[in-house]
PDB file of N, CA, C and O in Angstrom:
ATOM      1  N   UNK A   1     103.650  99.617  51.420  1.00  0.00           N
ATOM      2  CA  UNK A   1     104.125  98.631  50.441  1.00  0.00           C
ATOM      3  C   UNK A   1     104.174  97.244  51.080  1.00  0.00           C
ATOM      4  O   UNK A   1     104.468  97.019  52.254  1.00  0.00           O
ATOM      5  N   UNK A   2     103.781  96.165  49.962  1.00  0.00           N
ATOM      6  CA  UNK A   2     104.154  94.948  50.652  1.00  0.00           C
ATOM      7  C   UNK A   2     105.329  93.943  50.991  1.00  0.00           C
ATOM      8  O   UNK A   2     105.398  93.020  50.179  1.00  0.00           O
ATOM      9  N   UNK A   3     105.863  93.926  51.566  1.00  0.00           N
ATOM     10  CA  UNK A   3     107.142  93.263  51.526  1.00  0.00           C
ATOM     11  C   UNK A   3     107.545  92.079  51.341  1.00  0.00           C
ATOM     12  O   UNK A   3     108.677  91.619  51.193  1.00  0.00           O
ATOM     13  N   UNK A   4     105.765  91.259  51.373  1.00  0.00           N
ATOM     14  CA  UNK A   4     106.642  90.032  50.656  1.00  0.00           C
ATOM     15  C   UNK A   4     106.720  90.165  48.681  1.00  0.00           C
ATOM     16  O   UNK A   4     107.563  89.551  48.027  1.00  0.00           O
ATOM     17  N   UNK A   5     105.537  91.186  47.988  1.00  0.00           N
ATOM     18  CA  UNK A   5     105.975  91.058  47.517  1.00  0.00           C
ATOM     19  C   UNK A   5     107.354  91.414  47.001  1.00  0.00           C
ATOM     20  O   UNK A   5     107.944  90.566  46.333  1.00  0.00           O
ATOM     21  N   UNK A   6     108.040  92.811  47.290  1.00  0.00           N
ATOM     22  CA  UNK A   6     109.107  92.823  47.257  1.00  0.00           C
ATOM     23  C   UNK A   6     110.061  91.808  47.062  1.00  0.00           C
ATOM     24  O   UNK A   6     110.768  91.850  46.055  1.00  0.00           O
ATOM     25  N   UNK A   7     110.197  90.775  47.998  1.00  0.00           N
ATOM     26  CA  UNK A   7     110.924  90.349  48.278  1.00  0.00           C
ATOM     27  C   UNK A   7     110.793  89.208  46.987  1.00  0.00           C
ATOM     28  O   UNK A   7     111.851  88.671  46.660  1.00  0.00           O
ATOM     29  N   UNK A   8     109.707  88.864  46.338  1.00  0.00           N
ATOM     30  CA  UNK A   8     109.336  87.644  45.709  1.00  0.00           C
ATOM     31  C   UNK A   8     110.049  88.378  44.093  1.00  0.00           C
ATOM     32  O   UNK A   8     110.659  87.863  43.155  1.00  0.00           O
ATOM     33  N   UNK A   9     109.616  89.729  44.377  1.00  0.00           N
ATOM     34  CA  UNK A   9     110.291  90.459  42.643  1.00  0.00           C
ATOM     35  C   UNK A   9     111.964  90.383  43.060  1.00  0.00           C
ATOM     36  O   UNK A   9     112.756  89.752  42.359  1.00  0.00           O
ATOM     37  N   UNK A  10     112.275  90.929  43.983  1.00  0.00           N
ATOM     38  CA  UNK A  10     114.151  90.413  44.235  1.00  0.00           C
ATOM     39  C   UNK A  10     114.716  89.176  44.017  1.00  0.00           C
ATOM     40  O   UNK A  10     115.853  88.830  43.698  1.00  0.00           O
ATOM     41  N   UNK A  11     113.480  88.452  44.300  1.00  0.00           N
ATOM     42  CA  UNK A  11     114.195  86.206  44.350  1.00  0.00           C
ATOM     43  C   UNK A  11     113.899  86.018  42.108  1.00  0.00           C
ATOM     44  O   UNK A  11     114.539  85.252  41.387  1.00  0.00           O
ATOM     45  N   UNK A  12     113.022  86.783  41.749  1.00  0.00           N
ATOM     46  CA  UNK A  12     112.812  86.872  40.852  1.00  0.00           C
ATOM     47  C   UNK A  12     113.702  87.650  39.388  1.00  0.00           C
ATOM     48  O   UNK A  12     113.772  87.135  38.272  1.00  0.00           O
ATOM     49  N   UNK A  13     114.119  88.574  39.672  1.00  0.00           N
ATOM     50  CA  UNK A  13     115.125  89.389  39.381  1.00  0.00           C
ATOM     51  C   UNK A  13     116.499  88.778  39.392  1.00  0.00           C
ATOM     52  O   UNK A  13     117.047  88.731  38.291  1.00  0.00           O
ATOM     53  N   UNK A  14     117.169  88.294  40.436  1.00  0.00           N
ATOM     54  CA  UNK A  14     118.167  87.266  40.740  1.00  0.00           C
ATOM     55  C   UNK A  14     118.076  86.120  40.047  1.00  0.00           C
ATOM     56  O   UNK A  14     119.100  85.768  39.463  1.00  0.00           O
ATOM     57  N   UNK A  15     116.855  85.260  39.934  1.00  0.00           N
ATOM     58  CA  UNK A  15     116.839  84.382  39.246  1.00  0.00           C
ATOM     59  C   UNK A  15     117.171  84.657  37.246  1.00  0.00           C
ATOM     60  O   UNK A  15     117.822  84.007  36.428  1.00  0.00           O
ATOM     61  N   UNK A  16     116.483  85.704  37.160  1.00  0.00           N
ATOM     62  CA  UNK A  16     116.510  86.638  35.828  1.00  0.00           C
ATOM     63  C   UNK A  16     118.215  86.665  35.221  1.00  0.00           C
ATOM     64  O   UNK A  16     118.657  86.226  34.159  1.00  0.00           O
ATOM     65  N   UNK A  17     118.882  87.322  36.293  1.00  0.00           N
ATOM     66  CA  UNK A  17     120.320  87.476  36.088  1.00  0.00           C
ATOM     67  C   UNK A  17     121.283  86.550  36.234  1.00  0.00           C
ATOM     68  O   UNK A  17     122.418  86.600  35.761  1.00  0.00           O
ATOM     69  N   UNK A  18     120.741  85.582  36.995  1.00  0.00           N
ATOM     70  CA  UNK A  18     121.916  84.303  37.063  1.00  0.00           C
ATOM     71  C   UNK A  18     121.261  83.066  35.468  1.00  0.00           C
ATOM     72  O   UNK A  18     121.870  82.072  35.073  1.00  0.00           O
ATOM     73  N   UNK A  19     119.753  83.673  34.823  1.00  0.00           N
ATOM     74  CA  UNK A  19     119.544  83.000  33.851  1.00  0.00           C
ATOM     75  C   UNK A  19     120.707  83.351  32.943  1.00  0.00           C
ATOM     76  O   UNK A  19     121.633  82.678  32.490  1.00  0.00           O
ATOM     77  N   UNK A  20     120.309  84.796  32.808  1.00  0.00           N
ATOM     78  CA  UNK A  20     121.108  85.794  32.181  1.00  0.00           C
ATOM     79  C   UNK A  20     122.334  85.206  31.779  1.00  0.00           C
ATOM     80  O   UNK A  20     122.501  84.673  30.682  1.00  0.00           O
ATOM     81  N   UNK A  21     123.255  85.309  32.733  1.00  0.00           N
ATOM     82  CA  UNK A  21     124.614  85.241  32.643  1.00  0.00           C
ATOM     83  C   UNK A  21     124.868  83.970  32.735  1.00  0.00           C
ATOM     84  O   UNK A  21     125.953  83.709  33.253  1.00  0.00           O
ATOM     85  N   UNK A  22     123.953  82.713  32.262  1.00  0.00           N
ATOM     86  CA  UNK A  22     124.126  81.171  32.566  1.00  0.00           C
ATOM     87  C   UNK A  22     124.223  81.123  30.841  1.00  0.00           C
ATOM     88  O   UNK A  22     125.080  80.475  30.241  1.00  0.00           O
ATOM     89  N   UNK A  23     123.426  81.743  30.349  1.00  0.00           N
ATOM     90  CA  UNK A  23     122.816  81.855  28.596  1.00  0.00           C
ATOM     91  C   UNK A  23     124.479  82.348  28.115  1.00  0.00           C
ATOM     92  O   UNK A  23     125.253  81.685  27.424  1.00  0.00           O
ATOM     93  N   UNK A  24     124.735  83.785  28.752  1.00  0.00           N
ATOM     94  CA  UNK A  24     126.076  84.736  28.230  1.00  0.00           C
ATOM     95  C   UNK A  24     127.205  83.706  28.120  1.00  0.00           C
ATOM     96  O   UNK A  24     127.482  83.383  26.964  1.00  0.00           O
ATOM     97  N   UNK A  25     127.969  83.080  29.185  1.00  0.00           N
ATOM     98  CA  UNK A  25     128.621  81.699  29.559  1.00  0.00           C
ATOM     99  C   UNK A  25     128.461  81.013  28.417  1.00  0.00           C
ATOM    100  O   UNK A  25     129.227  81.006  27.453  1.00  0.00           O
ATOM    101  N   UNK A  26     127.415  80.419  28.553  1.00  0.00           N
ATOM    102  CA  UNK A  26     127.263  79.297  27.855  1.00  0.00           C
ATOM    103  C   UNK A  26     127.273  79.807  25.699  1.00  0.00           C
ATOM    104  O   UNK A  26     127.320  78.956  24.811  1.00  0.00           O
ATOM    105  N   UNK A  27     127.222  81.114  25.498  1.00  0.00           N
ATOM    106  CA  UNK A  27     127.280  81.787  24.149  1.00  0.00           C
ATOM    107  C   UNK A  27     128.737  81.548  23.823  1.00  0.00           C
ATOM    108  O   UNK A  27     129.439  80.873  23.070  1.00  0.00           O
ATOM    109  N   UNK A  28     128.824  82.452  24.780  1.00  0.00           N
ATOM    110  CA  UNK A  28     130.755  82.569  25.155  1.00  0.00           C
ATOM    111  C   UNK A  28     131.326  81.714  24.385  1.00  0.00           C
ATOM    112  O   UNK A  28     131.784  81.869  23.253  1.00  0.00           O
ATOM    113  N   UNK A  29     131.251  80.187  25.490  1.00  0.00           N
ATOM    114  CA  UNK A  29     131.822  79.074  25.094  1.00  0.00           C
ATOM    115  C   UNK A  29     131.585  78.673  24.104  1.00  0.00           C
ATOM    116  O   UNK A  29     132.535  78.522  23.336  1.00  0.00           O
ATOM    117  N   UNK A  30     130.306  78.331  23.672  1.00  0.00           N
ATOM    118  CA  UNK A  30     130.179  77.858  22.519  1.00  0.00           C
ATOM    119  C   UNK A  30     131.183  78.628  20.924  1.00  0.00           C
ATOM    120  O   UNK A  30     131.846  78.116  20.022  1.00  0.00           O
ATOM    121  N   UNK A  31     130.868  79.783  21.218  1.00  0.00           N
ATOM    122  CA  UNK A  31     131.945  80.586  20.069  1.00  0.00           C
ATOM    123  C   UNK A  31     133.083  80.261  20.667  1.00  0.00           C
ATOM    124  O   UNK A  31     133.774  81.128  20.131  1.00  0.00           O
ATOM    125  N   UNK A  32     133.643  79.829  21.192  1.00  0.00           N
ATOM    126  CA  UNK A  32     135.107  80.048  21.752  1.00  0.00           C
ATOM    127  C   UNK A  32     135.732  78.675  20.872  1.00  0.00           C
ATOM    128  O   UNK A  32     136.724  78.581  20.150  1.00  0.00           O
ATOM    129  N   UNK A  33     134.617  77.604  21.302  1.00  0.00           N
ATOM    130  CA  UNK A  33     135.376  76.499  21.385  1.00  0.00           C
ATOM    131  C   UNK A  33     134.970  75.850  19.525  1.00  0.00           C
ATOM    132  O   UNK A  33     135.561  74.968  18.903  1.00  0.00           O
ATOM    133  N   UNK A  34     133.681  76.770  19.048  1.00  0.00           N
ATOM    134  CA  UNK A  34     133.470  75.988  17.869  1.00  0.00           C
ATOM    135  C   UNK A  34     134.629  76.744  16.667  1.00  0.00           C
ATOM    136  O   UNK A  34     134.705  76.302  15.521  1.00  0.00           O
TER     137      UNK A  34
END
């Protein structure tokens, strides 16, 4: 197996989940506060 790519689908994935939960946050608030 190759390990960089590995490593490029992990920096990728991470990026995925901190989108993720930047979108969830930001839903959140918006219902919270409208």
């Amino acid at each position: 197996m190759n390990q960089v790519n590995d490593n490029k689908l992990k920096k990728q994935l991470g990026i995925g989940l901190l989108l993720a939960t930047y979108v969830g946050v930001l839903a959140y608030l918006s219902n919270y506060i409208a």
